[in-house]
C-alpha positions as CSV (number, residue, x, y, z in Angstrom):
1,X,12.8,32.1,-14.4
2,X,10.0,30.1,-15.6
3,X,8.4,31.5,-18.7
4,X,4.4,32.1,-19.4
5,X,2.6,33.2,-22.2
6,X,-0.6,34.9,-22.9
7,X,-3.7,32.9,-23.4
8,X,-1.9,30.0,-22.3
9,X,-1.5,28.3,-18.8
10,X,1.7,26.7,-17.4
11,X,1.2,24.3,-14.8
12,X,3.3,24.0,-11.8
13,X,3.4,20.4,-10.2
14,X,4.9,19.4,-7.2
15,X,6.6,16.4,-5.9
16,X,4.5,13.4,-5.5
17,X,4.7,13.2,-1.8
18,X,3.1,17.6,-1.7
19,X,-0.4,19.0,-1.9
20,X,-0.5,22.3,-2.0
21,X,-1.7,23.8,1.1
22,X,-1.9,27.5,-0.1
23,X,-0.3,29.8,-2.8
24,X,0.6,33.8,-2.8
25,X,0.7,35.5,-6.2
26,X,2.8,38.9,-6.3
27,X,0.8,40.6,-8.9
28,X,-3.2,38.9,-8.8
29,X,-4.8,41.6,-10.6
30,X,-2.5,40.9,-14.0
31,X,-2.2,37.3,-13.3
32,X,-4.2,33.8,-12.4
33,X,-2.7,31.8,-9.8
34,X,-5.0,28.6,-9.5
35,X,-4.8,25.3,-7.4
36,X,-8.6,24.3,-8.0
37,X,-11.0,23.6,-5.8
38,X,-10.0,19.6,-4.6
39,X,-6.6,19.2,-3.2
40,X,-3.6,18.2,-5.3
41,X,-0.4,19.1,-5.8
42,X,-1.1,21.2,-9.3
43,X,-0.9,25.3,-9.7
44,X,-2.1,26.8,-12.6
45,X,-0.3,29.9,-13.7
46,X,-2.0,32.0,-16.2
47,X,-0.5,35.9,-17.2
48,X,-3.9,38.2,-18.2
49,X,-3.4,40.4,-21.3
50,X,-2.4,43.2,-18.6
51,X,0.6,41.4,-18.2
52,X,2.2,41.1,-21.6
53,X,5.7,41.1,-21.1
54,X,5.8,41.8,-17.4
55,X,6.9,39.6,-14.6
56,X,5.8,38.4,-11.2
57,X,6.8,36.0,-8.7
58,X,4.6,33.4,-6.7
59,X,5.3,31.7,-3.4
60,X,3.5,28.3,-2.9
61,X,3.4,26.7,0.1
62,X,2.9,22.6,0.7
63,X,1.1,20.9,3.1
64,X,4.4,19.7,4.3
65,X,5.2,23.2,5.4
66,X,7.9,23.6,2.3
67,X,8.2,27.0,0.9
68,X,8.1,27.0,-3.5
69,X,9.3,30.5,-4.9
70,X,9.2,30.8,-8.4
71,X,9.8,34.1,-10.8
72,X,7.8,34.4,-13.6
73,X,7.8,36.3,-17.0
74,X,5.3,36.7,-19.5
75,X,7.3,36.5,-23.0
76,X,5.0,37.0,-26.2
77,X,7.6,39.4,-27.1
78,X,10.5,36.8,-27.1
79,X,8.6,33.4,-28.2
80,X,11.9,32.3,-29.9
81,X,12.5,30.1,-26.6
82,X,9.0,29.1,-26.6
83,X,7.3,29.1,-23.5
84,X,7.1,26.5,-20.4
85,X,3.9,24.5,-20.3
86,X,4.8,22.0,-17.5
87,X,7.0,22.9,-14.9
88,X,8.1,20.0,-12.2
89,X,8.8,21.4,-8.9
90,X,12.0,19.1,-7.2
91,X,13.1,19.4,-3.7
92,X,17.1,19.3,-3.5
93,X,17.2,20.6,0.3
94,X,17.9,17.8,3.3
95,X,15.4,19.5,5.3
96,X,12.7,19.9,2.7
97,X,13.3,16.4,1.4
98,X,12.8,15.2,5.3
99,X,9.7,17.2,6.0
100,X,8.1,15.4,2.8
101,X,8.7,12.1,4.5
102,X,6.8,13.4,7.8
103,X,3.1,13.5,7.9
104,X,1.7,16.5,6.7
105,X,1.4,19.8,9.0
106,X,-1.5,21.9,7.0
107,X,-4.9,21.2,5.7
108,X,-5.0,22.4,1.7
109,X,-7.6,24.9,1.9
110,X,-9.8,23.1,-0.8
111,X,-9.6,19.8,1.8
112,X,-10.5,22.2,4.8
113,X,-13.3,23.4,2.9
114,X,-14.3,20.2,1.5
115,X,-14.3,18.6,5.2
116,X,-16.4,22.1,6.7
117,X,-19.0,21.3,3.7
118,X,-19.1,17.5,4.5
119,X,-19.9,18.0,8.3
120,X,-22.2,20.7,7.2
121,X,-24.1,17.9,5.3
122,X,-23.9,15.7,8.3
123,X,-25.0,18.0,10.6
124,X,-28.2,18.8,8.4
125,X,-29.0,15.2,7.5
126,X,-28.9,14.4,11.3
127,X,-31.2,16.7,12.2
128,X,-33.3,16.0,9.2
129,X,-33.4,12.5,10.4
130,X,-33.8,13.6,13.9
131,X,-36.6,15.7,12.7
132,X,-38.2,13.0,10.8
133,X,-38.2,10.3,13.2
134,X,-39.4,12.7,16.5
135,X,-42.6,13.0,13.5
136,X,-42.7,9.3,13.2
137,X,-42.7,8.7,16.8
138,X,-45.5,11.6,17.4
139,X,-47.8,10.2,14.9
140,X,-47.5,6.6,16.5
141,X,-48.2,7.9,19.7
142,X,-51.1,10.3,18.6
143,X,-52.4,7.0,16.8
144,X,-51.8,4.5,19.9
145,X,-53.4,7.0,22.0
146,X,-56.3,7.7,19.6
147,X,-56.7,4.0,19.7
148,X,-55.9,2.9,23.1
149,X,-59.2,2.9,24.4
150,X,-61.1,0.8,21.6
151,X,-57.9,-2.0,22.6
152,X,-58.9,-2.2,25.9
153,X,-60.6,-5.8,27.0
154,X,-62.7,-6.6,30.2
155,X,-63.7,-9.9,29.5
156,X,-61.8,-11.6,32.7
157,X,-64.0,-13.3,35.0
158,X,-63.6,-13.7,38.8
159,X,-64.9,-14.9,42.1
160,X,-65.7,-11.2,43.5
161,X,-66.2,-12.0,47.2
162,X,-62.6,-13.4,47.2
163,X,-61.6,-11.2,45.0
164,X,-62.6,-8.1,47.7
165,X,-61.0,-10.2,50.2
166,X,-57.7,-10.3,48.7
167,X,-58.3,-6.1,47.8
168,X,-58.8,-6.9,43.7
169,X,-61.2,-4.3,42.1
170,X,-60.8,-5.3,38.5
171,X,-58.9,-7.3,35.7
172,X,-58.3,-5.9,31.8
173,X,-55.8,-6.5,29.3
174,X,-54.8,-4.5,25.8
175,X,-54.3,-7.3,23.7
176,X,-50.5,-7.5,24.7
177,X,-50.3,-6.7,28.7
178,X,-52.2,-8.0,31.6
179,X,-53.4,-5.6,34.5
180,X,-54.8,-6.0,37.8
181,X,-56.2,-2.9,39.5
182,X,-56.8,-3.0,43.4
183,X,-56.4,-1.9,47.0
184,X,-54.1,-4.0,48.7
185,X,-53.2,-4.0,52.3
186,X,-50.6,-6.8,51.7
187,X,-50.1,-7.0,47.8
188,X,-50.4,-10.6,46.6
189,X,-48.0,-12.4,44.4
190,X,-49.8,-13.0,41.0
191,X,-49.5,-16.4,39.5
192,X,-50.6,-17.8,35.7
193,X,-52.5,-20.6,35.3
194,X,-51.6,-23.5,32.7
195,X,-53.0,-27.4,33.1
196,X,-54.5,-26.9,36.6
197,X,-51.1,-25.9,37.8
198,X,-49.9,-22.4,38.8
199,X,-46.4,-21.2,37.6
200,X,-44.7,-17.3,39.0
201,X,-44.3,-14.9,36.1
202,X,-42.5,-11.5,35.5
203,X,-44.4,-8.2,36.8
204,X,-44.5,-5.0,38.0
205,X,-46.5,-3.3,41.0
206,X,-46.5,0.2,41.5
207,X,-49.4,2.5,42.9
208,X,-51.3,-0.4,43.4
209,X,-51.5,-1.3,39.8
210,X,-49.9,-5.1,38.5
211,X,-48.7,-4.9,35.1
212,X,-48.1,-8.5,33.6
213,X,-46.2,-7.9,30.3
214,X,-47.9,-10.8,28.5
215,X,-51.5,-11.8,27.6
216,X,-52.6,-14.2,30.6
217,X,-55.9,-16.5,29.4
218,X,-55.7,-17.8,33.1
219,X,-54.2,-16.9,36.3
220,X,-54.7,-16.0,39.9
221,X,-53.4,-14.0,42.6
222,X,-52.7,-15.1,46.0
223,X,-51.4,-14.2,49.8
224,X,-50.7,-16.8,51.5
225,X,-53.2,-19.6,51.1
226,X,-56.2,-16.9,50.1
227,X,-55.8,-16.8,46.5
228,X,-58.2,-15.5,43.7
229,X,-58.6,-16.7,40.1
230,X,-59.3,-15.1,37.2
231,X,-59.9,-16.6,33.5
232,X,-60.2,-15.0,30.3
233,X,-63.4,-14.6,28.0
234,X,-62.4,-14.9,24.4
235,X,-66.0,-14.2,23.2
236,X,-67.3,-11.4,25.4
């Protein structure tokens, strides 16, 4: 029998090795069973006026799936024994004493709760940086698109009866990327120009379109031995 005492509160602590998973009070409306709100292995017990010199049980049970059951009495009529502030909960049972050395089998309700509020905050700081960076990337592309135009340079030059030969119609760049626009019944291979001396490079062809992803100065394109170059304008 462990003995309470109005307006005061006995704690109930259990083996280092236990959190307490849940607890069941017999009478809640006269007393205050309390294991906080962050997992540990501490009950509160706490008789309400209501109470005076009644009794009640509890049953707590640990994360380790052991069972605590504990009668209680509320004694402000008898204080002569005084009254138990601290109580320390010991295992003496095998099978109890074996399931403590196990890894736990329950979730404390405060850690469950702790963990749902955690992933809550997660989720919502996911999606508010999900949210903030589809933002980002539509106000870059509503700029880059607002701007595209004014970034476009024709100021290649070109011999243009060789370059109709070979199916070229024209030659621009964006500051970045190199693009050659034409009609091609063969598509030539497209070549830069450095020191007199013509060198292969990356590109990509599709829909008759030649995107070089660099800024060529010089270059030409070529089939066979028709070829076509082009040079770049810095101040037109």
């Amino acid at each position: 029998m462990i003995r309470t005492l109005l307006n005061e509160s006995t704690l109930l602590e259990l083996p280092a090795e236990e959190k307490v998973a849940t607890i069941f009070g017999g009478n809640t409306d006269d007393w205050i069973f309390n294991a906080g709100h962050v997992a540990s292995r501490f009950v509160s017990v706490k008789p309400k006026a209501a109470a005076a010199k009644s009794s009640t049980n509890v049953h707590i049970i640990s994360d380790h799936g052991n069972d605590y059951t504990l009668e209680l009495k509320e004694v402000s009529a008898d204080q002569a024994g005084g009254f138990d502030a601290t109580v320390f909960l010991v295992q003496t049972d095998q099978d109890a004493q074996k399931k403590m050395a196990d890894a736990p089998v329950f979730l404390p309700a405060a850690e469950v709760k702790e963990k749902e509020d955690r992933l809550e905050r997660e989720v919502a700081q996911a999606k508010a940086a999900a949210a903030a960076d589809k933002k980002t990337a539509e106000i870059a592309q509503e700029k880059y698109q607002s701007t595209y135009p004014s970034n476009l340079h024709f100021d290649y030059s070109w011999d243009q009866p060789k370059a109709k030969a070979l199916g070229v119609r024209q030659i621009w760049d964006d500051g970045k990327f190199t693009y050659i626009q034409g009609k091609f019944e063969e598509p030539p291979v497209v070549y830069e120009l450095k020191d007199k001396k013509g060198s292969l490079i990356n590109f990509q062809f599709e829909n008759g379109l030649y995107t070089v992803p660099k800024l060529l100065q010089n270059g030409y394109v070529a089939i066979g031995k028709s070829k076509v170059e082009f040079h770049r304008q810095e101040n037109n």
